[in-house]
C-alpha positions in Angstrom: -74.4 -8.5 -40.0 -72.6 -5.8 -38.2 -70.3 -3.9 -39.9 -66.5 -4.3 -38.7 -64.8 -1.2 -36.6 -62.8 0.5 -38.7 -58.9 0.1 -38.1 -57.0 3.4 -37.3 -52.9 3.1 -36.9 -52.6 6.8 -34.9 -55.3 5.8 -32.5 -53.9 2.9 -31.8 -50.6 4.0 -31.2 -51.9 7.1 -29.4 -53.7 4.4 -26.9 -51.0 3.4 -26.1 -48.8 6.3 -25.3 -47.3 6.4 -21.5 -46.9 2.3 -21.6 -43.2 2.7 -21.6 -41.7 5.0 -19.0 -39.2 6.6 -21.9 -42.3 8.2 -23.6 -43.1 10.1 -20.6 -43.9 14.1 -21.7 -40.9 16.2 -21.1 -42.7 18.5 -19.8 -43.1 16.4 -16.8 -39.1 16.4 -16.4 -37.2 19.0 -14.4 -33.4 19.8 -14.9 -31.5 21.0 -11.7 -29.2 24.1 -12.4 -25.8 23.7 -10.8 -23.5 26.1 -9.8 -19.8 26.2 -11.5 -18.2 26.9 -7.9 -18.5 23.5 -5.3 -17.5 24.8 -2.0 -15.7 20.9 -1.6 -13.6 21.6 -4.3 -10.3 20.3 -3.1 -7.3 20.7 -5.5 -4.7 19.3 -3.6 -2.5 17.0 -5.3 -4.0 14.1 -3.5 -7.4 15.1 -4.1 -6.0 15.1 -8.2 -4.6 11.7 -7.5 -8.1 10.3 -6.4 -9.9 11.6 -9.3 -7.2 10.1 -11.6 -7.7 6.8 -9.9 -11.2 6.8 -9.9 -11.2 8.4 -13.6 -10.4 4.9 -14.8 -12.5 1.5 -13.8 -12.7 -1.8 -14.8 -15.8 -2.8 -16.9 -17.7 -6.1 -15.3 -17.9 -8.5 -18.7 -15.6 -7.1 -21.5 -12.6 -9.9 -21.4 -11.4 -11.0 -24.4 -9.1 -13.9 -22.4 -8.6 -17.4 -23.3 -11.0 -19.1 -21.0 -8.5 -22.2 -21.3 -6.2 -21.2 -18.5 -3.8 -24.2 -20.0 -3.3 -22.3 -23.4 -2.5 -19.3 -21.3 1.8 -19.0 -20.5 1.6 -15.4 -19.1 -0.8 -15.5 -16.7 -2.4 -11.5 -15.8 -4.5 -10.6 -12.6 -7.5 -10.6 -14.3 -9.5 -10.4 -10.9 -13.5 -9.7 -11.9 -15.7 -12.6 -10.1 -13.6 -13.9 -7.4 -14.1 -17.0 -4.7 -12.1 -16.8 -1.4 -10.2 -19.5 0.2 -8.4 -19.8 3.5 -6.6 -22.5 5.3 -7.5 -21.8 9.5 -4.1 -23.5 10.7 -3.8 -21.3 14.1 -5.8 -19.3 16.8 -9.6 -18.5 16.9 -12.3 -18.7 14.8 -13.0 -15.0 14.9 -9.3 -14.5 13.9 -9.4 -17.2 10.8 -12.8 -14.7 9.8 -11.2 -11.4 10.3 -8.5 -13.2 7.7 -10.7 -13.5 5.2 -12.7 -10.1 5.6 -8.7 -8.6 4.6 -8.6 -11.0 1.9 -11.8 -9.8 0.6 -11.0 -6.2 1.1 -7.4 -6.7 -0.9 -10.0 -8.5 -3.7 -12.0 -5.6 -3.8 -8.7 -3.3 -4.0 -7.7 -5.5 -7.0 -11.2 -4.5 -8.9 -13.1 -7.5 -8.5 -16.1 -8.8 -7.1 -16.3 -11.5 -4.5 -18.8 -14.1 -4.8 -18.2 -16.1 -2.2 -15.6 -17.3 0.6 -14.7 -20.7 2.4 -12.1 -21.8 4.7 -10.7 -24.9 5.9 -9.9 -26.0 9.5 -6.3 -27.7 9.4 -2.9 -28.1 11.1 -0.9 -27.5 8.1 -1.9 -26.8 4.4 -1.7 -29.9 2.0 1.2 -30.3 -0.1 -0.2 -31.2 -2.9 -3.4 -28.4 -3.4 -3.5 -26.6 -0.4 -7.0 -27.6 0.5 -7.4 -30.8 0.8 -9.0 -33.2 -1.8 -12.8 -32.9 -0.6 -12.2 -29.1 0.1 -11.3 -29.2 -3.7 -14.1 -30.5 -5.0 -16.4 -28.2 -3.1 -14.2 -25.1 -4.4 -15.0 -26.5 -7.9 -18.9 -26.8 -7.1 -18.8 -23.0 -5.5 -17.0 -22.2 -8.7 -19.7 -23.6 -11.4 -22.8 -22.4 -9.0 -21.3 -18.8 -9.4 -20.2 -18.5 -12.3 -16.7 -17.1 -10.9 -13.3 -16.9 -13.3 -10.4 -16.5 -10.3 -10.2 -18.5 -6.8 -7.9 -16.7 -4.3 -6.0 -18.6 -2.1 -5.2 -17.2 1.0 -1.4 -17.8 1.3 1.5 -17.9 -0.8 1.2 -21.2 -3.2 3.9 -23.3 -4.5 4.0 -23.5 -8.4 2.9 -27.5 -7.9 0.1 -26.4 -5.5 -0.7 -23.8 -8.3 -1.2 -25.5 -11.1 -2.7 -28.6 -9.1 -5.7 -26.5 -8.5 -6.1 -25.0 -11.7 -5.5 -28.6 -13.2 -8.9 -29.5 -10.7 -11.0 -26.2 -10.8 -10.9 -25.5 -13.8 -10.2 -21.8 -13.0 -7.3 -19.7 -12.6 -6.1 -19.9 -9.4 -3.7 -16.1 -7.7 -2.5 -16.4 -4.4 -2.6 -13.8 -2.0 1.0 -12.6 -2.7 0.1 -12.3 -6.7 -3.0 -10.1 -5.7 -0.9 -7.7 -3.4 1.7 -7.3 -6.1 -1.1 -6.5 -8.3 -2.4 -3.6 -5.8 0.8 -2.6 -5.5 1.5 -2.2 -9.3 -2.0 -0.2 -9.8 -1.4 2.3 -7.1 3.0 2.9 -7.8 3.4 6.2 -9.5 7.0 7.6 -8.7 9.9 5.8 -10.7 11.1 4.5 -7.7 7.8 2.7 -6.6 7.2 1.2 -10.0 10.9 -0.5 -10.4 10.1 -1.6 -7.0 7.1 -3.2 -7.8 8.5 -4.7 -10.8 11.3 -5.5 -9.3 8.8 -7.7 -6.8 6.6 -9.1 -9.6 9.6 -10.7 -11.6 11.1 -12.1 -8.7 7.6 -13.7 -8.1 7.2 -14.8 -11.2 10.5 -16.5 -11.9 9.7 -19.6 -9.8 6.1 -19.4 -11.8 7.3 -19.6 -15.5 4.6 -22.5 -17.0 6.1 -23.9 -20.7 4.0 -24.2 -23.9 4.4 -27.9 -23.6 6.5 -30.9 -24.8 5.0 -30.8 -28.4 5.8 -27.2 -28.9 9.2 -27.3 -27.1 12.3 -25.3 -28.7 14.8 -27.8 -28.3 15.8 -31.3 -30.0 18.8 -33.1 -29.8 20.6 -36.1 -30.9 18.6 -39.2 -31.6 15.0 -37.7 -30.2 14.8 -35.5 -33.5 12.9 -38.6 -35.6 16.3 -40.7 -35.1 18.4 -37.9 -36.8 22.2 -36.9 -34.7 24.0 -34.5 -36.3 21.4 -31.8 -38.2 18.7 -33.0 -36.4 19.6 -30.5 -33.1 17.2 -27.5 -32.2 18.1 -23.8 -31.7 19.5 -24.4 -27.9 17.1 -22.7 -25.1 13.7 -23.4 -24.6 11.3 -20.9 -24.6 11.0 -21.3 -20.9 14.9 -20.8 -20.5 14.3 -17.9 -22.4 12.2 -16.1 -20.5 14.0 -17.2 -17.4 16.9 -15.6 -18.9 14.9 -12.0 -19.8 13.3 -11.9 -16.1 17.0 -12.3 -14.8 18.4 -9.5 -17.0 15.5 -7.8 -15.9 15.9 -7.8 -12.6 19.6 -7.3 -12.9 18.9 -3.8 -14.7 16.1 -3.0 -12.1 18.6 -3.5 -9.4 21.5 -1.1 -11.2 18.2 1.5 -11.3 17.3 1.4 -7.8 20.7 1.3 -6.8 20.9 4.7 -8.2 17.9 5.7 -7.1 18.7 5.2 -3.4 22.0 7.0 -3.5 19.6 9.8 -4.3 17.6 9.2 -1.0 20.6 8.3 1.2 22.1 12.4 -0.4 18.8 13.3 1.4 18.8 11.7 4.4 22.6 12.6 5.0 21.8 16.5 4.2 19.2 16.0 7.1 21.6 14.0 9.6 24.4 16.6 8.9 22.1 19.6 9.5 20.6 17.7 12.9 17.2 17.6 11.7 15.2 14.8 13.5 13.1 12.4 11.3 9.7 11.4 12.8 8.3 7.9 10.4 4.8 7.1 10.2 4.1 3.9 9.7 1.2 1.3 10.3 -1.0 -1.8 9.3 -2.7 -0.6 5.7 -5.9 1.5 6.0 -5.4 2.7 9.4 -5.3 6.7 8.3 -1.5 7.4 7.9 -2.0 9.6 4.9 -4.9 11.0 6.7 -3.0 12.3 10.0 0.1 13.1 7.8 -2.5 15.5 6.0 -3.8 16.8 9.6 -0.6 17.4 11.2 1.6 19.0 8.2 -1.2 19.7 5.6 0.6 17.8 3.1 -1.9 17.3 0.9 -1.0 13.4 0.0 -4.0 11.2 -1.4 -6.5 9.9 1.0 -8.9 6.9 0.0 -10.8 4.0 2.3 -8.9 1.3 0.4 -5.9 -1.1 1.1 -2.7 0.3 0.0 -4.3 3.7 -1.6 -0.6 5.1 -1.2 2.9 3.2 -1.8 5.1 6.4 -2.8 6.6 8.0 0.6 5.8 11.4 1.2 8.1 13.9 3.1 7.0 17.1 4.7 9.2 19.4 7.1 7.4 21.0 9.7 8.4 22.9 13.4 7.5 22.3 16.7 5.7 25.1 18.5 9.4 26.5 19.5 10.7 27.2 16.5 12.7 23.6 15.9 12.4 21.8 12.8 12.2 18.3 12.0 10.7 16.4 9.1 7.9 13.7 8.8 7.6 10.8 6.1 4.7 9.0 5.3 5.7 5.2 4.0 4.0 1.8 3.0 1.4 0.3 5.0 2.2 -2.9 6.0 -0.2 -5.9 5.9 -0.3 -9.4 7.2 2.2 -11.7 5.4 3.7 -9.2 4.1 5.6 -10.7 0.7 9.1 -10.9 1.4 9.6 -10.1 -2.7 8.1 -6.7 -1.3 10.1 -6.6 1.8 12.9 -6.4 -0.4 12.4 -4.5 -3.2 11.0 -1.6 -0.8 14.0 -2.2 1.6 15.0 1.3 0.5 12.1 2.9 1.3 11.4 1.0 4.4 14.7 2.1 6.1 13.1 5.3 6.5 11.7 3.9 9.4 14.6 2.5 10.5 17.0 5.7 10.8 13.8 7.9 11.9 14.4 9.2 15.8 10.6 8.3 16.3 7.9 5.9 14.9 4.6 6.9 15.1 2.8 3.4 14.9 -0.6 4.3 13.7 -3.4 1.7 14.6 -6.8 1.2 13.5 -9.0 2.1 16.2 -12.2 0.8 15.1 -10.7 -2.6 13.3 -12.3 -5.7 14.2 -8.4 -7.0 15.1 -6.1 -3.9 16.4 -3.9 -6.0 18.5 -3.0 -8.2 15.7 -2.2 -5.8 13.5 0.4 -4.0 16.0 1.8 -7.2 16.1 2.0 -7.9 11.9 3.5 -4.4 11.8 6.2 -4.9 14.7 7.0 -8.0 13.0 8.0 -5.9 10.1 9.9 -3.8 12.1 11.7 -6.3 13.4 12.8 -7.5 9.8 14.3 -3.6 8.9 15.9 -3.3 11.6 13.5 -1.0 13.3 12.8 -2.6 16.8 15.4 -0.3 18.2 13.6 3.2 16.9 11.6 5.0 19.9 7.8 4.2 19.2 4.6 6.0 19.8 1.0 3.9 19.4 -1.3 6.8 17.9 -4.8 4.8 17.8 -6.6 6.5 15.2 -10.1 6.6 14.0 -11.3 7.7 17.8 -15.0 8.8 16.0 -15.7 5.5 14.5 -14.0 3.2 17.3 -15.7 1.8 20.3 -14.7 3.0 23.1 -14.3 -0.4 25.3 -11.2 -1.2 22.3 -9.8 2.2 23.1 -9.3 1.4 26.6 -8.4 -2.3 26.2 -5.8 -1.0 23.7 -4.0 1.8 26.5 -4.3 -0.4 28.9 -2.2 -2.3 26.8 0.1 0.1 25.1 0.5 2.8 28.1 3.0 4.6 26.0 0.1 5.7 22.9 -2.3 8.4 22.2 -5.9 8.8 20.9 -6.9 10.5 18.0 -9.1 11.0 15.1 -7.8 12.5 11.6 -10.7 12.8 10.2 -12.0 15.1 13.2 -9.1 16.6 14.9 -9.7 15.2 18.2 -6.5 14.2 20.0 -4.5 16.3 17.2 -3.0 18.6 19.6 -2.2 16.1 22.2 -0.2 14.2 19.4 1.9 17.2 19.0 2.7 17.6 22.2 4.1 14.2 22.6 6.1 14.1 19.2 7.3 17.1 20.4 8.6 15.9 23.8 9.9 12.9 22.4 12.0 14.4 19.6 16.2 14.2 20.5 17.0 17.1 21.7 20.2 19.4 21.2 22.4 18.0 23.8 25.6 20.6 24.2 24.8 24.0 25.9 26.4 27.6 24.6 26.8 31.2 25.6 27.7 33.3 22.7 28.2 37.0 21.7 27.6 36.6 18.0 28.6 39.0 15.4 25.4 41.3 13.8 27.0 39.7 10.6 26.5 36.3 11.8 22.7 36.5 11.1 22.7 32.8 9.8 24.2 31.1 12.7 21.5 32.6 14.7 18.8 31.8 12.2 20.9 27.9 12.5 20.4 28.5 16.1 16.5 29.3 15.3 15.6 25.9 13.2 18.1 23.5 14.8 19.1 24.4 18.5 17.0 25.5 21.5 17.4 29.2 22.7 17.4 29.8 26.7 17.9 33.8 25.8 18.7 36.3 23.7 20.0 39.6 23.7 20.8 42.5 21.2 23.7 44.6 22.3 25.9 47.1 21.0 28.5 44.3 20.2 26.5 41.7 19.2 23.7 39.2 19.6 24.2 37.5 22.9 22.3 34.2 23.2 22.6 31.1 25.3 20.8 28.0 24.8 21.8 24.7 23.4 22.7 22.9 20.1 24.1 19.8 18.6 27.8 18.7 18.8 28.4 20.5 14.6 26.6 23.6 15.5 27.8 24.1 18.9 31.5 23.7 17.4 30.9 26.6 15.1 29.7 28.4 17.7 32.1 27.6 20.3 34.7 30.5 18.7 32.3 33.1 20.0 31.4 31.5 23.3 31.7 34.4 26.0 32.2 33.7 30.1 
């Protein structure tokens, strides 16, 4: 009989050594010194806003919700594993595709992750759910395949359309207004942009409120209290009156606030009309690079990511022409397809920026699958502010990335436009020239001996006017050129033949 091998626990264990990857010898491991200075290192205060943004994500998996969306009476975005759905009422099937791509770009703005995306083929969307019945179902079998918590809709629901689909999903169901409103509210960081926002979200909610339910209702009167009149009565409001109440104080006080706020802006823009400084606006569909060329032509600084909506708060910058003349240039809201009116109007304000501006510079995505339509969502924006009346220049942007068959298609459609690329430089000085040419120029022409003392009508002369000539002589500072009607009145006492 052989004699059994004798058990030894560190050979055994040392046999075994390398099995899992984390007992690898450290020696094996190298550490890569770093140098404190990055030569990228960009401390602009857009480049602090990105990091600040990014600083903060949402973690995939720690929700603490009620997954019983009908216990739930304040329903928040809570956007993590998301199914699309359209309605293709109109035009192409490429067009009812490129819908849906934005859709699941504003989901992925929002902080979620799309699963999956359907749309349905009809002339109008059902009254009742949207989609219609079958279209339901199959939105509920997507659903329970996936594993996803939040269907988007692609449209504005009613409140019956709304909770009809939760009623038959099973999920909760945001519509595409809710989940701009939600972007919006993530990315406001001025005073003004978040009582905006507010301002939007409460107005959207109002038609929205959902009660606890007849058995926990606030209210009892006369002989439904068990029988009982007098003594038998509740408090008055229900809870949903309530809150319908709050939301309309709410917005009542937001209104008073922004009111305010935009006698603050119109201060501005009057200082700026009274000194003769043209406004050049730049506005555009979302994404197309407005913060981007606002950055290349007045090095402004202003935050710059590949997302929808990355910047709501309007940026101004002054800046001169290569003559000396100054004018200013404002960065505002992009604008997107259905637009929410709730938006329209809370950032009516903001928006009008574009409408007193002397020039629009309409900034297009170059390299979108759909440029044309979004000229056409923007204009239609436009033509809601008031703005279709504004001089506008089409700068196609994105000229590296785009193809160059859309480039032409898109001049040969928009002769009166300009190709450039922000992120390059390419068409920058071009661009320039243009604004340039098209800004309003002084209209009323002088010839003036001006006092040596008088050093700040010529330095008005300098910023505001346009100067033919100038001459120092023993009696003065003669100059000719020409200004606008308030300067050229000051000037006219010193007007020489």
């Amino acid at each position: 009989m052989s004699t059994p091998e004798r058990f030894d626990l560190d050979d055994e264990l040392a046999a075994t050594r390398g099995w899992d990857p984390d007992d690898a010898d450290d020696s094996d491991v190298s550490f890569t010194e770093y140098d404190d200075a990055d030569p990228e290192f960009d401390d602009s205060v857009g480049a602090a806003d990105l990091a600040a943004r990014h600083a903060l994500r949402r973690v995939v998996g720690l929700r603490t919700e009620l997954e019983d969306i009908t216990e739930v009476e304040y329903r928040q975005l809570r956007l993590e594993r998301v199914v699309l759905v359209g309605v293709w009422t109109e035009g192409t099937e490429r067009d009812a595709e490129n819908a849906m791509a934005e859709l699941a770009l504003l989901a992925e703005t929002a902080g979620s992750e799309v699963l999956d995306n359907v749309f349905q083929r009809r002339q109008k969307p059902d009254p009742a759910t949207y989609i219609g019945r079958g279209k339901v179902e199959a939105v509920h079998e997507i659903v329970d395949a996936t594993g996803a918590d939040t269907v988007i809709m692609d449209g504005e629901l009613a409140p019956s359309q709304l909770r009809n689909l939760e009623d038959k999903i099973g999920v909760k169901v945001v519509d595409r207004t809710a989940l701009i409103l939600d972007i919006f509210a993530q990315h406001a960081k001025s005073k003004e942009g978040q009582a905006q926002v507010e301002l939007a979200q409460l107005q959207y909610m109002k038609q929205r409120l959902r009660g606890w339910g007849g058995n926990l209702s606030r209210q009892a009167g006369g002989r439904v209290a068990g029988g009982e009149g007098i003594g038998g009565r509740g408090p008055g409001e229900t809870k949903i009156e309530t809150d319908r109440r709050r939301i309309n104080d709410r917005i009542a006080k937001l209104r008073r606030e922004l009111k305010a706020m935009v006698g603050t802006r119109e201060t501005k823009r009057a200082t700026r009309k009274r000194n003769a400084i043209p406004s050049v606006a730049i506005a555009g569909y979302t994404n197309a690079g407005k913060s981007s060329l606002i950055n290349r032509l007045t090095n402004a600084g202003v935050l710059v990511e590949d997302s929808l909506f990355a910047t709501l708060d309007p940026t101004t910058r002054r800046t001169t022409t290569s003559d000396g003349r100054e004018y200013t240039m404002s960065d505002t809201v992009g604008f997107v397809r259905h637009l929410p009116h709730q938006l329209v109007e809370a950032f009516r304000s903001t928006l009008e920026e574009v409408a007193d501006s002397d020039l629009i510079l309409h900034v297009v995505d170059g390299s979108h699958p759909d440029p044309e339509g979004q000229i056409a969502a923007v204009r239609e924006v436009f033509a809601e502010i008031g703005a279709t009346g504004v001089p506008e220049l089409i700068v196609i942007n994105k000229a590296d990335i785009a193809d160059p068959m859309v480039i032409a298609r898109l001049l040969a459609r928009e002769p009166h436009s300009v190709v450039v690329s922000a992120q390059t430089g390419e068409g920058i000085e071009a661009a320039l020239k243009i604004i340039e040419s098209e800004l309003p120029r002084p209209g009323v022409e002088f010839n003036v001996l001006l006092p040596y003392e008088r050093g700040d009508l010529v330095d008005r002369i300098h910023r505001a006017g346009e100067i033919a000539s100038l001459e120092h002589t023993g009696d003065g500072t003669l100059v000719r050129g020409r200004a606008h009607a308030d300067l050229a009145d000051e000037l006219a006492r010193y007007t020489v033949i």
